[in-house]
Backbone as JSON Lines, residues from 0, in Angstrom:
{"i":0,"aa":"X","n":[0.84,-1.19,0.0],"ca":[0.0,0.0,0.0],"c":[0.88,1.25,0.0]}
{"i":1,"aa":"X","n":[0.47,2.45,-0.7],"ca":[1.16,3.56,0.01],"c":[1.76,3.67,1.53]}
{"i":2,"aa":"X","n":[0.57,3.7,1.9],"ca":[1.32,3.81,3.59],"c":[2.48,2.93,3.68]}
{"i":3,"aa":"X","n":[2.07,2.03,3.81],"ca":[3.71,1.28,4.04],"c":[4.89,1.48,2.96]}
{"i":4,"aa":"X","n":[4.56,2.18,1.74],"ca":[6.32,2.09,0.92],"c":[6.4,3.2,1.6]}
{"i":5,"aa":"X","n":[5.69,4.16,1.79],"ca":[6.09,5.7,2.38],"c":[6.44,5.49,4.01]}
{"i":6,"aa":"X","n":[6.08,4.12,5.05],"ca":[6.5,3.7,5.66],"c":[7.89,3.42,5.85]}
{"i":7,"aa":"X","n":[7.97,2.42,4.89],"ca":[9.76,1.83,4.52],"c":[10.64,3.17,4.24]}
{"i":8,"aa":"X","n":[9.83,4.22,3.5],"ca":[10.93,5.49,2.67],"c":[11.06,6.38,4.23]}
{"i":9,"aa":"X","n":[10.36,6.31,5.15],"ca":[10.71,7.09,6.29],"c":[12.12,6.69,7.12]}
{"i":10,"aa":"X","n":[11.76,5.0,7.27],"ca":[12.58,4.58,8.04],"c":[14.04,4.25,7.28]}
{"i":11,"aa":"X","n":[13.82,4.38,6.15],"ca":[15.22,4.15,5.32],"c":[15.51,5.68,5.72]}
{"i":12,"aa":"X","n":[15.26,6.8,5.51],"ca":[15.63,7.8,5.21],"c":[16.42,8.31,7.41]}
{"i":13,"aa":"X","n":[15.57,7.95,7.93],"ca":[15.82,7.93,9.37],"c":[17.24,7.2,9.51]}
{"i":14,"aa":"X","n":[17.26,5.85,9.05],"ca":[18.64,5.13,9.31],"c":[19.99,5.5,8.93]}
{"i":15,"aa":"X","n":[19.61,6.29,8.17],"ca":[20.93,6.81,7.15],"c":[20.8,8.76,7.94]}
{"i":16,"aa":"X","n":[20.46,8.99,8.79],"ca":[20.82,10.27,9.45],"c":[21.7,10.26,10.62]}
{"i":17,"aa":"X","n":[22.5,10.88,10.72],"ca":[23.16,10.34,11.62],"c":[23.57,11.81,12.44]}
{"i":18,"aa":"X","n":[23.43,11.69,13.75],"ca":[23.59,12.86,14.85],"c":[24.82,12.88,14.53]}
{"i":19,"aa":"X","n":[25.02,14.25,15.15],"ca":[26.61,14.62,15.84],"c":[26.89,14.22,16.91]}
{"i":20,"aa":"X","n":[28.33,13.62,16.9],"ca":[28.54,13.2,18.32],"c":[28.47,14.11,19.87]}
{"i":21,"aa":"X","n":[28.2,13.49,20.86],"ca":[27.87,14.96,21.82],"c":[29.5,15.85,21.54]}
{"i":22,"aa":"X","n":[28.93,17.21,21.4],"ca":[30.65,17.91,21.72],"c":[31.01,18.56,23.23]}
{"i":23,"aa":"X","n":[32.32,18.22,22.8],"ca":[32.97,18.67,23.99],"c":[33.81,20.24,23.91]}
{"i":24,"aa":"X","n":[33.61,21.17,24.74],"ca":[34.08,21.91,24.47],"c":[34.54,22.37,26.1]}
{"i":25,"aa":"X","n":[35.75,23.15,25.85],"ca":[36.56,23.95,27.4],"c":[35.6,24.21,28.06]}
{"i":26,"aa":"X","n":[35.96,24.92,29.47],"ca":[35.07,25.38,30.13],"c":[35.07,27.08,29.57]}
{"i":27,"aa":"X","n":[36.88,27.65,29.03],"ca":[36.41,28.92,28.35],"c":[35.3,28.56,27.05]}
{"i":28,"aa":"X","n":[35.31,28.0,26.2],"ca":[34.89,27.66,25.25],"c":[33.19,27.71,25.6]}
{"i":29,"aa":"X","n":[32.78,27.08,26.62],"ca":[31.58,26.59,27.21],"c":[30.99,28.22,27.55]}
{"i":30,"aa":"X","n":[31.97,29.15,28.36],"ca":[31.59,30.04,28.43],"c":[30.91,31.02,27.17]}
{"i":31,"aa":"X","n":[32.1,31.38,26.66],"ca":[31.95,31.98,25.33],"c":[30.69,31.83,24.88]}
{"i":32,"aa":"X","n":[30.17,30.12,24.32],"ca":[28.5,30.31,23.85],"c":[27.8,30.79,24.5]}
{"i":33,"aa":"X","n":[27.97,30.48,25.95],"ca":[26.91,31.05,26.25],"c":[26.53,32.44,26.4]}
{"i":34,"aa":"X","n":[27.51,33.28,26.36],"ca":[27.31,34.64,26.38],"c":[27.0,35.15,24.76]}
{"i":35,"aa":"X","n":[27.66,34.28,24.1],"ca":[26.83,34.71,22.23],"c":[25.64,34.13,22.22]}
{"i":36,"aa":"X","n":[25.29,33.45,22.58],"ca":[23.89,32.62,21.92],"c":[22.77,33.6,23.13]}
{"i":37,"aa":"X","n":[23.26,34.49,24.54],"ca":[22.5,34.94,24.81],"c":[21.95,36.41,24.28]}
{"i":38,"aa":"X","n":[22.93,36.56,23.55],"ca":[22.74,37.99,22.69],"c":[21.63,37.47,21.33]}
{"i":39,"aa":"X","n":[22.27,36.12,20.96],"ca":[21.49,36.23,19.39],"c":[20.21,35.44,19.73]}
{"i":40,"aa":"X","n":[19.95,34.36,20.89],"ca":[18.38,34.2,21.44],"c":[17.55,35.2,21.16]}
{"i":41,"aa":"X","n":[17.74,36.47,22.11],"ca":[16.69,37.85,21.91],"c":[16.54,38.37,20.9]}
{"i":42,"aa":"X","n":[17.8,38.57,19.88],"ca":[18.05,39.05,18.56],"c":[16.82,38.18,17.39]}
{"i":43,"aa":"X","n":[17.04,36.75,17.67],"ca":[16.27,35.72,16.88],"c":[15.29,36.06,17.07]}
{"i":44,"aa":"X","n":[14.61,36.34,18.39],"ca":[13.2,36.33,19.11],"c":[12.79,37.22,18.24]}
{"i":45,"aa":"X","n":[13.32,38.12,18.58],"ca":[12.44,39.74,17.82],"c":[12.45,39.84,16.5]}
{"i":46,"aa":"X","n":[13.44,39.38,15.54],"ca":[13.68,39.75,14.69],"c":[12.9,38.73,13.79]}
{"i":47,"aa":"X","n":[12.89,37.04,14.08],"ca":[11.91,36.24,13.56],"c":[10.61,36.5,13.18]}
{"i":48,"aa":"X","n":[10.49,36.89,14.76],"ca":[8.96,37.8,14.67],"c":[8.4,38.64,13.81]}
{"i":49,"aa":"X","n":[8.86,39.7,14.16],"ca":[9.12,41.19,13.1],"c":[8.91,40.31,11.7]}
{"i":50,"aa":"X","n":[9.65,39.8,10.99],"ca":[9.69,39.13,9.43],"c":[7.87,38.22,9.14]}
{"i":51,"aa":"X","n":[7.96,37.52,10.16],"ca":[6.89,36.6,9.92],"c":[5.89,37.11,10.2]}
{"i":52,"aa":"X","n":[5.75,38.02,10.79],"ca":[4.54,38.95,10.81],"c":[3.96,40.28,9.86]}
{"i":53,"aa":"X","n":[5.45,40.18,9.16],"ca":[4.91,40.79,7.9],"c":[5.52,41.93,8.27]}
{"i":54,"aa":"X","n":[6.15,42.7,9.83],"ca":[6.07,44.06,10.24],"c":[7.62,44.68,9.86]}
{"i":55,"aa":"X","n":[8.47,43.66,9.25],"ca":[9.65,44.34,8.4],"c":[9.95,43.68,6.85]}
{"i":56,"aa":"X","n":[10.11,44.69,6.29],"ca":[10.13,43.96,4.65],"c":[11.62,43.09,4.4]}
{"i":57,"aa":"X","n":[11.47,41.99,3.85],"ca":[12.48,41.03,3.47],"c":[13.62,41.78,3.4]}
{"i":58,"aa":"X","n":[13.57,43.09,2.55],"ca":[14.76,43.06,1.82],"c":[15.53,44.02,3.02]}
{"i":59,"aa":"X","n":[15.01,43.48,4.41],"ca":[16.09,44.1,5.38],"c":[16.55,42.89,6.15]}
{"i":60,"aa":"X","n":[16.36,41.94,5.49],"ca":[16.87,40.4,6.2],"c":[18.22,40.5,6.19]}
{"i":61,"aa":"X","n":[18.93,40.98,5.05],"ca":[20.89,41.34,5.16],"c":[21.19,42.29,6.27]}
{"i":62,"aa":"X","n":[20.42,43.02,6.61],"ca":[20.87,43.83,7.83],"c":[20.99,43.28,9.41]}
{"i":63,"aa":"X","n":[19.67,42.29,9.05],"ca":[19.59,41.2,10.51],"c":[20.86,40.34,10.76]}
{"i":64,"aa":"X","n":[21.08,39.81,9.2],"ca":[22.28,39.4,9.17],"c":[23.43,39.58,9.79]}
{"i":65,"aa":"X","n":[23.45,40.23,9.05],"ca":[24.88,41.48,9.5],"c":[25.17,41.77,11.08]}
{"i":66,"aa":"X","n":[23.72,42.1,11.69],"ca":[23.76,42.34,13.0],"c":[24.4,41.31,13.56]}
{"i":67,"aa":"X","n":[23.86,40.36,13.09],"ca":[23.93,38.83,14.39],"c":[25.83,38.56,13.7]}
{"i":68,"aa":"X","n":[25.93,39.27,12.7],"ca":[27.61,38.87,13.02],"c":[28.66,39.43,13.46]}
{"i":69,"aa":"X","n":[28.23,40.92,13.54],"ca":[28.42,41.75,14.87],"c":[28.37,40.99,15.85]}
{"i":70,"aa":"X","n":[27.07,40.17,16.33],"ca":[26.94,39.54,17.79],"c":[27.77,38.25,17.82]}
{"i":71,"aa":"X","n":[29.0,37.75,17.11],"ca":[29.44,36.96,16.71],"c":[29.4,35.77,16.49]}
{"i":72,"aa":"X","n":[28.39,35.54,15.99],"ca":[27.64,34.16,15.53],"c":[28.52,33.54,13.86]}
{"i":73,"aa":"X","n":[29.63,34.3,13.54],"ca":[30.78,33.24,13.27],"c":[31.48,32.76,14.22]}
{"i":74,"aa":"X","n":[32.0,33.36,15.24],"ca":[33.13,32.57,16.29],"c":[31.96,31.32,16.6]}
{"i":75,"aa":"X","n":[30.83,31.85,17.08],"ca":[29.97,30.84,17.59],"c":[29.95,29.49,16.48]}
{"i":76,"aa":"X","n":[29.91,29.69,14.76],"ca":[30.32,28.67,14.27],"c":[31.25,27.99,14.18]}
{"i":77,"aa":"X","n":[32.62,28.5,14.54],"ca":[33.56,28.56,14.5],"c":[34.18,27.11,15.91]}
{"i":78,"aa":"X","n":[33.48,27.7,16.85],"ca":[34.02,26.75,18.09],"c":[33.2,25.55,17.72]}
{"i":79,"aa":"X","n":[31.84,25.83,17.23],"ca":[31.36,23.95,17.29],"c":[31.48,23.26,15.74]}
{"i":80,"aa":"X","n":[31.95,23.84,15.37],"ca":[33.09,23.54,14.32],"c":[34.5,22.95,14.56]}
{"i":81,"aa":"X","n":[34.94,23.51,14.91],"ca":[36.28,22.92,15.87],"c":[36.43,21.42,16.83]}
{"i":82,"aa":"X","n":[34.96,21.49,17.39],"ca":[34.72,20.79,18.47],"c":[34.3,19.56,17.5]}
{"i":83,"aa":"X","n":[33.68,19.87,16.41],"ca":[33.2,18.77,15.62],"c":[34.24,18.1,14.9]}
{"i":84,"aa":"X","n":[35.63,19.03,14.45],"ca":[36.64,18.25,14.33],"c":[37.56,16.9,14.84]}
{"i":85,"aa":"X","n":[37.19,17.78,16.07],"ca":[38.33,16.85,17.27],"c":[38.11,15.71,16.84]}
């Protein structure tokens, strides 16, 4: 039946995903996120909002951008990047 090949295509597609291993990171390291991810949490909050509600036009989505890399949400890629190396 449908259901079941779209059954089988779930669980094939599930088996073949594979998590990241937990990371480990310093205790500076540990710090660090958490003081970026508490800047770009509120940043996300508002600014998600704002878009999906229609109350800022798209074509200021590069500026949101921009902001959050001011708030350094490359280093923030940067360390669990690293960590994903190890």
């Amino acid at each position: 039946s449908l259901y079941s090949q779209h059954w089988r295509n779930w669980l094939d597609f599930e088996a073949s995903r594979q998590l990241p291993p937990n990371l480990l990171f310093t205790s500076e390291e540990r710090e660090e996120i958490t003081l970026i991810l508490q800047d770009l949490k509120t940043s996300v909050e508002e600014n998600v909002h704002r878009f999906v509600m229609g109350l800022e036009p798209m074509n200021k989505w590069d500026e949101v951008v921009n902001t959050m890399k001011g708030m350094k949400v490359d280093r923030l890629i940067e360390i669990y990047q690293n960590a994903l190396n190890k």
